[in-house]
N, C-alpha and C positions, 0 to 999 in steps of 0.2 A: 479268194484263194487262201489258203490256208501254209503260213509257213513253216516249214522243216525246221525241226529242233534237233538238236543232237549237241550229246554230251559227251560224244566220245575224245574231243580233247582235254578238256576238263579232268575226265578219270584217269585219262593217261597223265596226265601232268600230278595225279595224288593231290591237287590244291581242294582244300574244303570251301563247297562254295553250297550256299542255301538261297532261298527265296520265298517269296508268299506271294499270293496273286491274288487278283478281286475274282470274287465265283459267279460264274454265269449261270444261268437257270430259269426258272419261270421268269411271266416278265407279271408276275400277281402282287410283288413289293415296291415300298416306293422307290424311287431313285435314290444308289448310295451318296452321303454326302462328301461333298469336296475335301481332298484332302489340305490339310496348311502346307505354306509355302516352305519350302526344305531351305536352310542356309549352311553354310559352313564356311567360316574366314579363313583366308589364305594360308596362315602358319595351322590351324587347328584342325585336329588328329579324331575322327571319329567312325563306326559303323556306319552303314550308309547304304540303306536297299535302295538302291538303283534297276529299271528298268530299262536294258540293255537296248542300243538300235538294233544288234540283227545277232544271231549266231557268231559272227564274224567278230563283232568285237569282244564277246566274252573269252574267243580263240585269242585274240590278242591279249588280255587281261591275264590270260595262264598263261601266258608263252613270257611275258614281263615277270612271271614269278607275285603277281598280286595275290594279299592275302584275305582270303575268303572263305565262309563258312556256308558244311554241309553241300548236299547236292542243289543244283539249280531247280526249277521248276519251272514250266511253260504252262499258259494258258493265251489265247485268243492269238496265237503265233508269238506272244512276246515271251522274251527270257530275263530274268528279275535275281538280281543276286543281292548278298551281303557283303560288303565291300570294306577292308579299310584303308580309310582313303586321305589322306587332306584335303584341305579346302581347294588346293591347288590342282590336285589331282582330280577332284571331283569338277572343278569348271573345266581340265581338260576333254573330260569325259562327257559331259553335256552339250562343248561345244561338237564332237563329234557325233552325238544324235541324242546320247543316254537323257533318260529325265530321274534325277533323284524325288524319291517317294515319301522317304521316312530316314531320320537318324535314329536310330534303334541307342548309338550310345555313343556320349563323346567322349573322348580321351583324359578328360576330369573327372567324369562322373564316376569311375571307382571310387577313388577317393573323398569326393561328396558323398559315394551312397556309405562308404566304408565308414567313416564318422559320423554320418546321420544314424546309421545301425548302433554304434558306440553310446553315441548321447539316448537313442532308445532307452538302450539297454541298463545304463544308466540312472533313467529316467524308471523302470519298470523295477532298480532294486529299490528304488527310493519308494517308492511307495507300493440281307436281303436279297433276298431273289430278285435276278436280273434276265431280260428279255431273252431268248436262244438265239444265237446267231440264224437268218434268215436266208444265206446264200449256201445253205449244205446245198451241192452238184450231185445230180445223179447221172448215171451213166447206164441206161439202158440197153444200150449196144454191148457194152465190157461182160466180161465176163463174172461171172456171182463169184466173192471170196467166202469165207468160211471164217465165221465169229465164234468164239466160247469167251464166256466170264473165269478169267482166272478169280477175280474175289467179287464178290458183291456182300458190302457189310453195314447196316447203319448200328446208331446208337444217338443216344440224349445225353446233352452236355448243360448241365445249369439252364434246364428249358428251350434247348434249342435241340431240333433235332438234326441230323445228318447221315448222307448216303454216300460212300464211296465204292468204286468198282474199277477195276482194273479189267483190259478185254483185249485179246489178245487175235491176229488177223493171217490168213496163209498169207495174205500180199504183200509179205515181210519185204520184199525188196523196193515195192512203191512208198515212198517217201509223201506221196501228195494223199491217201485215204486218209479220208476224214471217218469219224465213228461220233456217232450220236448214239447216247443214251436216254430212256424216256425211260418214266417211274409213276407209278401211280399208288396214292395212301387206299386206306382201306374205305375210307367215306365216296371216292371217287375222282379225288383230287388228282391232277397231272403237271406235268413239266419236262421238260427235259435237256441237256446239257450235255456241250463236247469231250471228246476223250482227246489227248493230245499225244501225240507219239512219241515212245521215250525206247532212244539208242544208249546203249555203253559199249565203251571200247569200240563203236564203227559195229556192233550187233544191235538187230531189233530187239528190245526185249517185249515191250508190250504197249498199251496206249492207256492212259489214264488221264484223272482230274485230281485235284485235292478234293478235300471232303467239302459238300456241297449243301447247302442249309433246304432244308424240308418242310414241310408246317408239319408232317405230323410219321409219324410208321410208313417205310413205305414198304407196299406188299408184293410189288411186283417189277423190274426190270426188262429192259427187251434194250439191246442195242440195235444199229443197223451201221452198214456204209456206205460210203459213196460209190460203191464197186457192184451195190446189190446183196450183199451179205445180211443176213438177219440171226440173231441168237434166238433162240427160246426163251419164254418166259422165266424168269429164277425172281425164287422170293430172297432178297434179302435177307441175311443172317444174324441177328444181334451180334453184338461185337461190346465189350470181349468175352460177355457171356460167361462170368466167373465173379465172385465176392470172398472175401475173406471171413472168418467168423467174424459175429459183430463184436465189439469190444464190449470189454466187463465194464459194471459201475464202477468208479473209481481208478480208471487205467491211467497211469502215468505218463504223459508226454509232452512237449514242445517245453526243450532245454537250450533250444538256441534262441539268443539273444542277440546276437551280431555276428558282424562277417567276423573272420576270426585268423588273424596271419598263422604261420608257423611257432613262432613264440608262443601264441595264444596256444594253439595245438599242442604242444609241449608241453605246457602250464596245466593242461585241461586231462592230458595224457597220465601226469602224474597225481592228479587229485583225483581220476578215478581208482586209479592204484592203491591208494591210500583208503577212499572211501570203500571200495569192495574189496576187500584182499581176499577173502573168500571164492571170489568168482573170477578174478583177473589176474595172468601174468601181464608185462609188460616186455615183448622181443625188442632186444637192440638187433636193427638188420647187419649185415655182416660188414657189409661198402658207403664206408666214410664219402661221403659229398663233396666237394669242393669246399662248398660254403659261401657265403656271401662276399665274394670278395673277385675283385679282377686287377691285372695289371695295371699301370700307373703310365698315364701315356700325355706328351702334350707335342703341341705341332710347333717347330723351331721354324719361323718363316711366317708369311702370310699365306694361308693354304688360296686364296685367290689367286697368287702370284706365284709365289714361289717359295715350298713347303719340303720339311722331312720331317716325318713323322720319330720323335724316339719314343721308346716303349718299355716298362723295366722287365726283365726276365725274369726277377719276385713279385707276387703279390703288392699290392699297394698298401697294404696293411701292414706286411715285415719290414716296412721301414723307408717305400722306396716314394708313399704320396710325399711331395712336398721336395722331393730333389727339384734342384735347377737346371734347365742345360741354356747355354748360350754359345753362339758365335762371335769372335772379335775378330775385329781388323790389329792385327799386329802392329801396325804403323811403321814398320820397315822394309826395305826392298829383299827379294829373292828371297823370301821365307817359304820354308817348307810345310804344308800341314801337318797339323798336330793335335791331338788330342788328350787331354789329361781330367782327371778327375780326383778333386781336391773339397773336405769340409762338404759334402753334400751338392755340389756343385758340378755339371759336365761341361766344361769348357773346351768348344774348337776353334784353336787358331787358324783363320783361311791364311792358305799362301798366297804370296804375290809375288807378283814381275819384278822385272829389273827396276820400269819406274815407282812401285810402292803399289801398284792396283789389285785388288784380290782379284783372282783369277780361280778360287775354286768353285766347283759347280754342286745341284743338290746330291747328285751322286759320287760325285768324292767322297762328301759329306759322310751321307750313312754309310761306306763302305769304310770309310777310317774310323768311324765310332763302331760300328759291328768288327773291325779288323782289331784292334786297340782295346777294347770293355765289351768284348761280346759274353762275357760271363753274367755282365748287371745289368746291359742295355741289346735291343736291337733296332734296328733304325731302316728305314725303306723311307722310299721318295713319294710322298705325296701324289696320287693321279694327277697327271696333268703338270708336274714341275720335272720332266725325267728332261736332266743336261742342261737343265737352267744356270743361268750365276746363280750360286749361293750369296742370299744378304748377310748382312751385320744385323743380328737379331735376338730377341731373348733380354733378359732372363726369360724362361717360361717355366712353370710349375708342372711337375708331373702329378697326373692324379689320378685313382681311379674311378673319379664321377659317379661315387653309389653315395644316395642319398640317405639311406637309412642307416643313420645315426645311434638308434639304440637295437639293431641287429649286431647279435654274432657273428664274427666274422672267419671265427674256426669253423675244420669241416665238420661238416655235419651228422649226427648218429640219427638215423632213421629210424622212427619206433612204429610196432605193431601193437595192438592190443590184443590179446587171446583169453577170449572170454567162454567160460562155461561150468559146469559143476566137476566134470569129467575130461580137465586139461593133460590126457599121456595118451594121447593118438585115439584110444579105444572109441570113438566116439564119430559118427563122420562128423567131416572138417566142410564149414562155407569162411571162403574168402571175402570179403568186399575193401577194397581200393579204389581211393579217390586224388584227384589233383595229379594227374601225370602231364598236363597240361596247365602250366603256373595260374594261365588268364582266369580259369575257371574256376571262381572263388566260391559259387555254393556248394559245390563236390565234396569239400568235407565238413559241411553244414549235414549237411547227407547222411554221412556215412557215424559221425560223431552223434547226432539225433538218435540213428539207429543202436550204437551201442551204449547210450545212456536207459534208453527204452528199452533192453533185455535187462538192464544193471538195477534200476529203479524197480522194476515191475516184480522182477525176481521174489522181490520180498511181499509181494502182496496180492500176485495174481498167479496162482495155480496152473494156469496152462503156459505160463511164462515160463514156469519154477520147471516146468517138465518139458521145453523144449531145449534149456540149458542141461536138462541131467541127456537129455539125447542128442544135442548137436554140440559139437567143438567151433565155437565163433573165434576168427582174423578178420582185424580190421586196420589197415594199412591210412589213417588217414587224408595224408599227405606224402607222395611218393617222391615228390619235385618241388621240396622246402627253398632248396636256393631259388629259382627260377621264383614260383610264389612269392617270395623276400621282393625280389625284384621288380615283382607284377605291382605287388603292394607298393611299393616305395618309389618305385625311378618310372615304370613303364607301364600302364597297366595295361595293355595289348601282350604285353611278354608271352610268349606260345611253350618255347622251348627252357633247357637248364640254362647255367650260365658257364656252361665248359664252353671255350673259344678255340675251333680246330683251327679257324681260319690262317690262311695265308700269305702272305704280301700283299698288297694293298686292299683285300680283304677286309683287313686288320683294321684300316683307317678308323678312325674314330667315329665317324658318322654313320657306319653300319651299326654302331654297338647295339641299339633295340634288334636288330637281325642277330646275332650271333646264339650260337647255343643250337643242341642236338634234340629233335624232337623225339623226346622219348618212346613213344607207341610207333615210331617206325625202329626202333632199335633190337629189336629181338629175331631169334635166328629161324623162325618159321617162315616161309613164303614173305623174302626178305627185298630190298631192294638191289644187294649182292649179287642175290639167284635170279634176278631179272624180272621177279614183278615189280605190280606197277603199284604205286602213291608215295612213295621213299622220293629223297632226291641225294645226291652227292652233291649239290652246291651248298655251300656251308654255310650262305647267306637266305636257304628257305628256307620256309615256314614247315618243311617236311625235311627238310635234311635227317640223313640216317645214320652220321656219326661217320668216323672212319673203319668201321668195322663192326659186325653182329655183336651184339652186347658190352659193347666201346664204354657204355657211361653204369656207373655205382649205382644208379638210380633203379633203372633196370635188371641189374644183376641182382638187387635188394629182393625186386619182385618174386623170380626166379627161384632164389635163394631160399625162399619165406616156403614156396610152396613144393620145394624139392626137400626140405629139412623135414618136412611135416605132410607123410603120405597117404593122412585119411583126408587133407582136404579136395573134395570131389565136384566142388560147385566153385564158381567165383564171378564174382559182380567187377565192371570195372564202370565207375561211373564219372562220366564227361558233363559235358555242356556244352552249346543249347540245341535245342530245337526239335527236342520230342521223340527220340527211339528209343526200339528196342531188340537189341541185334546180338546174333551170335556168328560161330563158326559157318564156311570157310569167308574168309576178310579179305583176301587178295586172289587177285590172278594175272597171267601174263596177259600181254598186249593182242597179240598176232589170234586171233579168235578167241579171245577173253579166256581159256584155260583157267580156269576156280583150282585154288587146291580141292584136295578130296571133299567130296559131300559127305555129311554124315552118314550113316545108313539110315533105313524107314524106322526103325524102332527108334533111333538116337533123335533121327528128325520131329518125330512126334512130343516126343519127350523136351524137347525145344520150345514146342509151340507149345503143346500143352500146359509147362508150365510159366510161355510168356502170357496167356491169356490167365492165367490165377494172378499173377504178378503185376498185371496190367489193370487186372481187377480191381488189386489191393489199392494202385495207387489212384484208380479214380476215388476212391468213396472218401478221400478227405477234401477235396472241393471240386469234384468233377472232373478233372482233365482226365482226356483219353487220350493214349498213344494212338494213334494212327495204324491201322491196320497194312496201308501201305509203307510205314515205316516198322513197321516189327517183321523181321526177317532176318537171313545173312547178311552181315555187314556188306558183304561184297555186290548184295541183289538190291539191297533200300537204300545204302546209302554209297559208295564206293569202292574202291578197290585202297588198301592201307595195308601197303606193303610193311612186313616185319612187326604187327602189331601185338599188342601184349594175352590178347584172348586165343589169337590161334595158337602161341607158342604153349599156352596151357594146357588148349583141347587136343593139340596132334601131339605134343611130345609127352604130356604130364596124365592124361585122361583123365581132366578137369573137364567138368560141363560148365563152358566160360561164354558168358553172357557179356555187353556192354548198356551198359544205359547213357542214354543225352538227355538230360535232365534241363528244365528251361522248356517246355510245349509252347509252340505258338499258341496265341490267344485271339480269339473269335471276337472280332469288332461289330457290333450289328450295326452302327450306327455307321460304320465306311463300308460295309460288306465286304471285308479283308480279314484274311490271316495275319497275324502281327508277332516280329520277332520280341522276344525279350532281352536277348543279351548274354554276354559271359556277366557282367556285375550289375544287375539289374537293382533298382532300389530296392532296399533289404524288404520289403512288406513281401515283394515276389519272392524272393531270393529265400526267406521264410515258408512261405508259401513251399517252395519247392522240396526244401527239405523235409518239411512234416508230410507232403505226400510219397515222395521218393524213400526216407525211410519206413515207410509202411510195404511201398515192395521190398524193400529187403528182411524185415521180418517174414514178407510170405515164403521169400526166399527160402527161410531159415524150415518153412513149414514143409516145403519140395522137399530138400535135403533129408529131413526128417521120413518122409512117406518114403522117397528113394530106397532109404536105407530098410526101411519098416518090409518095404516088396521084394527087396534082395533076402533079406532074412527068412522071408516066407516061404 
């Protein structure tokens, strides 16, 4: 029997949740090998593909607000996600059925890889196919359904080959049809392998596999299902079936040497300024950042027992880390409370009774220091201390707990680069934007690659020299500097900025890695306001959408960048991990999945068209392919992201706005699995990622150009 998968919680909830699964298929290879045993200690913080006991608890997993990357994926009935978990979280999860598979990344290893990149760089200036399940049901009684292949595509990847197909069934409302797919190469060879059923939003969309390892071309497909259904034969289509020109002798590339903070960014921003003035402005975006910097907070009490949180109402940087606040026993009877604040110090006297005993409680407390200094402090009761006695407690130090020590702590100016020969509109405009999510540290390895590679080449390769006299390049490469600061130095899971909407006890200090607005749901297109779905209004998820359509600087930068400047006609937004290649529409409501508008068939074409050039490009520096089932609508491959930064481009700006997930699972032959890499993958990948990902964005740059070449014509 075969079990029902469904994602329709998951999308509703907007949580990014991803997976890899081991591929079923001939049984002509030998057995995968055993995977090593998964650990992870009680306090420690890492990714964690776990495979799930049933549907049911990954509906649990979202409904807790857990944070997960990308969509899930099913195979053999199991649901497999990316989880980050602690160690504690993860024995609670196993004791409940889950079996953790793989740590993809632990909560140190930014920082390991971020300084192993360092000392590189450093270093480099100084000198199987498995059996098919045997119990597909037939049902010769039932009635025949009716099968077509929405895709059927292989392709070779560093000498493996692969098939994937997506197959689509009238029995939309049977939950239990199974579909089998059978392939045969050109020599005569055979196999074949499950489709598994994939819901969004509580709609069937279709039944698929991940891409499925081959020995060689396959020439032919046929599905069936357990209903009597049969497709026709269909050959296989190469995929992506596109190359870029080849590159000239002597082309200049791979400039990255390390992962690279905001500082770095900014250091890097200005020495191309300097080296090409020829070729580059430099935009300051209009909306100062916060900046590295958060309020100053410490818990007066034992928060085990009995806790009030104060907090300063300035930054911890204008002077308020390192205040004291304390409570004393007066040691006289019938004292009234009081509060004063003297030399750096917040001092509350509790009252007491007639015989001498404090009698004040924690809520006295923070309403006498919010009533008395609500100008420099605010204060709330600790969860779990509301109506307690207040102790005799303190000194305690205010602080704002940011680790990095040689970050700037003023807000921040956000710079673009604008590169070309022909920088006054006349020219069309490509965008690319990276880091709108702090965690995702090779995004502006990416996009900084790519515009060293027009800035370098310019001088020495003629078809370089002529796509800067025809296209006007923006390159945004850090959109979410504070948040990034942060990712690098205190948290390296950090998702969001570091603006803090939160609440009353919200606020508490133990959320602080929670806190902060997730950018890409902040924008006013098919929003989480207007009631689509992947936004959240809790100000403690990993998708919260601000207190309002373009609430944070960060976003209105974006905005800002491509409403100032209206030949740009294309724009890249480039994430991390797991391998897309997605455009418009991004979101839709709940109540029968509702898509914003679809593009039209010209626009559509124009999409694929040139994601299969672009996809192209970015195999031929070491083979990775985007997945055919992953390049589409954001809203069809991968989910529904209310308010995101590509739709607000293409519906309001008529920008052809593209997103990349940079980071492709990698093909283990040796476990027969898909394998995540990570947001901070050791910098050799992380490397890796950027000299192929910047080669799609030069094809990019080459769309653009043809675009413009066929409107002209």
């Amino acid at each position: 029997m075969i079990v029902r998968r469904r994602w329709a919680a998951a999308a509703t909830a907007g949580i990014l949740v991803s997976a890899v699964l081991s591929q079923p298929g001939s049984g002509t290879a030998a057995p995968a090998a055993p995977r090593p045993t998964v650990t992870l200690a009680s306090g420690e913080t890492a990714v964690v593909r776990v495979q799930l006991r049933d549907q049911a608890q990954l509906d649990q997993l979202v409904a807790r607000g857990a944070d997960l990357a990308n969509r899930p994926r099913s195979a053999d009935g199991r649901v497999l996600a990316d989880v980050v978990l602690t160690g504690a979280q993860l024995a609670e999860l196993t004791a409940q059925g889950a079996t953790a598979l793989q740590v993809v990344q632990r909560a140190g290893d930014g920082a390991r890889h971020f300084a192993d990149s360092v000392r590189a760089a450093q270093a480099r200036t100084k000198a199987g196919l498995r059996a098919p399940a045997a119990d597909q049901r037939t049902t010769a009684a039932a009635a025949t359904d009716t099968l077509q292949f929405l895709q059927a595509y292989w392709w070779t990847s560093n000498g493996q080959t692969f098939v994937q197909t997506e197959v689509a069934t009238t029995a939309t409302d049977d939950p239990d049809v199974e579909i089998t797919v059978s392939w045969r190469t050109a020599d005569g060879r055979t196999g074949s392998f499950p489709l598994f059923r994939f819901e969004d939003s509580g709609e069937y969309q279709y039944h698929y596999a991940l891409p499925q390892p081959v020995p060689a071309r396959p020439v032919q497909v046929t599905a069936t299902s357990s209903l009597g259904g049969v497709t026709r034969p269909v050959t296989p289509t190469v995929w992506p079936n596109a190359a870029p020109p080849p590159l000239p002798e002597g082309y200049q590339k791979d400039f990255i040497d390390a992962y690279l903070t905001p500082v770095d960014i900014q250091a890097r921003i200005k020495r191309l300024a300097r080296q090409y003035r020829d070729l580059v402005d430099v935009i300051d975006l209009p909306n100062r950042t916060q900046g590295y910097r958060r309020t100053a907070v410490a818990y007066l009490g034992d928060p085990a027992a009995a806790a009030v949180v104060v907090e300063s109402v300035r930054f911890g940087d204008q002077g308020m880390n390192g205040v004291q606040v304390r409570t004393v026993d007066p040691g006289r009877a019938n004292r009234p409370l009081a509060v004063s604040y003297r030399d750096r110090v917040l001092t509350v006297s509790l009252a007491t009774d007639g015989a001498g005993a404090v009698t004040s409680t924690t809520d006295q407390v923070a309403a006498a220091i919010n009533g008395r200094f609500g100008d420099r402090f605010q204060a709330f009761v600790e969860d779990g201390s509301a109506g307690l006695p207040m102790p005799v407690a303190g000194p305690a130090r205010l602080d704002d707990g940011l680790q990095g020590t040689e970050v700037p702590t003023k807000p921040w100016t956000v710079q673009a680069l604008r590169i070309g020969v022909h920088r006054d509109g006349s020219r069309i405009g490509v965008l690319a934007y990276s880091q709108e999510h702090a965690r995702e540290w090779a995004t502006p390895l990416v996009t900084l690659e790519f515009a060293e590679r027009m800035l370098a080449n310019a001088r020495t390769d003629a078809a370089t020299r002529e796509l800067l006299e025809q296209v006007d390049i923006f390159v945004i490469p850090t959109v979410n500097p504070d948040g990034a600061n942060y990712s690098f130095h205190d948290y390296n899971f950090q998702r969001k900025n570091l603006v803090n909407h939160c609440t009353g006890t919200s606020r508490d200090p133990r959320n602080r890695n929670s806190w902060g607005v997730d950018l890409n749901r902040n924008y006013t297109v098919g929003s989480y306001f207007d009631g689509y779905v992947g936004g959240s209004g809790n100000c403690l998820s990993g998708t919260y959408s601000g207190t309002r359509e373009l609430s944070e600087a960060e976003s209105r930068n974006v905005i800002a960048l491509a409403r100032e400047h209206s030949n740009i006609r294309f724009a890249m937004n480039v994430h991390s991990y797991g391998g897309y290649f997605m455009w418009p529409p991004g979101a839709y409501k709940a109540d029968g999945r509702v898509t914003l508008p679809r593009p039209s068939i010209d626009e559509s074409k124009l999409f694929l068209d040139s994601a299969r050039r672009i996809v192209g490009a970015i195999a031929q520096e070491r083979g990775t392919v985007t997945w055919p089932s992953q390049t589409g609508p954001v809203a069809d491959v991968l989910y529904s992201a209310a308010g995101n930064s590509a739709d607000e481009l293409y519906y309001e700006l008529g920008i052809f706005a593209w997103d990349f997930e940079v980071g492709n699972d990698r093909w283990n032959a040796a476990t027969g699995q898909w394998e995540g890499v990570g947001f901070q993958p050791p910098f050799d990948e992380a490397h890796g990622e950027s000299q192929e990902y910047a080669g799609g964005l030069v094809e990019m740059v080459r769309v653009a150009r043809d675009y413009a070449a066929a409107q002209e014509g």
